[in-house]
C-alpha positions, 0 to 999 in steps of 0.5 A: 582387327585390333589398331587397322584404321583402314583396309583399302581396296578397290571398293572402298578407296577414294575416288581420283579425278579421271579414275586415277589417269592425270594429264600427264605422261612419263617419265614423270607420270606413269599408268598406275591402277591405284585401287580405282578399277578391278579391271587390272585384277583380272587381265592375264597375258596371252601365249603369244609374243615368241618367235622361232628363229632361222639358224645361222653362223651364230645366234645368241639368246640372253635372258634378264631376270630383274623407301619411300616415307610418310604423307600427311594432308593440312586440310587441302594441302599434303606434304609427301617425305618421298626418297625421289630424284625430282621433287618438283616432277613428284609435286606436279604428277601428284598434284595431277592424280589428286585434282589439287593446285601445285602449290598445295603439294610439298615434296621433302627428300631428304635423301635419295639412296640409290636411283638410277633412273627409278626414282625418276617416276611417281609409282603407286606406294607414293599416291596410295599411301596420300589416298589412306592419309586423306581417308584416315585423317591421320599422317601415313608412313609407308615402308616398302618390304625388300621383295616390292622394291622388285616390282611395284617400283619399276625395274630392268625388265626381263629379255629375249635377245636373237642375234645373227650375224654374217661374215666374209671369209676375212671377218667383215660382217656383211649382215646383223640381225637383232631381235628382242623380246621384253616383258612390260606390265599389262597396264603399260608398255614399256619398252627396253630398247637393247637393239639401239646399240647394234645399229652403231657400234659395227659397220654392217652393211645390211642390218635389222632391229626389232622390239616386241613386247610381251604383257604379264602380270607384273609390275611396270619396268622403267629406267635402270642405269644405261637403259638398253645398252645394258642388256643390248652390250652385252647380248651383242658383244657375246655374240661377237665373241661366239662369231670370232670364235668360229672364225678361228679370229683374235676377238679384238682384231673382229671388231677392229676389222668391222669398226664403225669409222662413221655413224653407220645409219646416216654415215655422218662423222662423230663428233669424237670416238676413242673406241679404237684407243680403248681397244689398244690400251686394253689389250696392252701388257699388263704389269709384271707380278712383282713388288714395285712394277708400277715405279 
């Protein structure tokens, strides 16, 4: 093709130390394919990973559905123009996948953008586009086209959350079960902890967590802002709400009755908690709808 210098694939790409898997873990490093195996091409994720769940008072199910710039070797040395939220784990991770000193590797970002935690880590474009600049001999710019930014670059990865819950006549809980189901990529597991937060927002006398991962041929999620929290908060809280309702109970009075005074797993004190005072100034009267009520 007329002006293509090179077309990469798994037959023709340079060859990393140890096929590509550096000495190092994440956030920073993560397990990236980088052309140096046909392996990751032909796996397929299995039909299993679903679970039926037994019904209860209520049960809730909520699923998520979820530029980096140019690289240039100086004979040994490679400079990298990377949109990054840590330059200097940038230079060690990459400096790793190619086998090369630290000190050959600079990083420049000029500015980050939007990061939220996913441009914590190293993907494939960054590492990708410095092989084609070696095995070209020629600087390389690579632009990301707006459908990747939702795949090969980390992502809040999509979940299957079953809550149960089970209540006194009075509204104190007396039990909570919450499951999850996240999707991860089959070269890495990754696991979106959403069940955190249940063990430590209510005083629930029994309770149960679990995580499960189900492997598909997408690309590996990571860090998103409040990883867990996010998706866990508000699979929980509606299913607080669904049980107040059923309860025929003020949804603010629920959670009242069952807040958490302690830490409810190792039922030590916390070191500071406005919850309560957050509930109380958010359910206050609002302003009158007129000109000049806040004065």
């Amino acid at each position: 093709m007329p002006g293509v210098l090179l077309v990469m694939t798994y037959r023709n790409a340079m060859r990393l130390p140890n096929d590509g898997v550096p000495d190092a873990q994440p956030p920073a490093v993560r397990k990236l394919t980088l052309l140096q195996t046909r392996s990751a091409l032909q796996q397929r994720a299995g039909g299993g990973g679903r679970r039926r769940f037994a019904q209860r008072r209520t049960s809730i199910t909520i699923r998520w559905s979820r530029t980096r710039r140019s690289r240039r070797w100086d004979g040994p040395s490679l400079t990298l123009y990377d949109a990054t939220q840590g330059v200097s784990g940038t230079r060690s991770a990459v400096a790793k996948f190619f086998g090369i000193p630290e000190d050959n590797v600079r990083v420049i970002c000029p500015f980050v953008g939007g990061g939220f935690g996913c441009k914590g880590s190293v993907w494939s474009h960054v590492v990708l586009a410095a092989m084609a600049a070696r095995q070209t001999g020629r600087p390389v710019k690579l632009v990301l086209e707006r459908p990747q930014m939702f795949g090969m670059i980390g992502n809040r990865p999509d979940t299957e959350q079953r809550i149960q819950i089970s209540t006194r006549e009075d509204g104190v809980m007396t039990g909570m079960r919450h499951d999850v189901i996240s999707t991860t990529s089959t070269f890495e597991d990754w696991t979106e902890s959403s069940a955190i937060v249940s063990r430590m927002l209510y005083a629930v006398p029994n309770q149960s967590t679990s995580h499960r991962l189900v492997k598909l041929d997408i690309g590996t999620p990571t860090f998103m802002r409040a990883p867990g929290e996010t998706s866990g908060l508000f699979a929980l809280e509606s299913a607080m709400d669904k049980m107040a309702y059923q309860l025929k109970m003020d949804p603010l009075a629920f959670r009242l009755k069952n807040h958490a005074d302690m830490e409810p797993q190792e039922k030590k004190p916390w070191s500071e908690k406005a919850l309560v005072e957050c509930y109380r100034r958010g359910a206050a009267p609002r302003r009158a709808r007129c000109a000049r009520a806040m004065r």
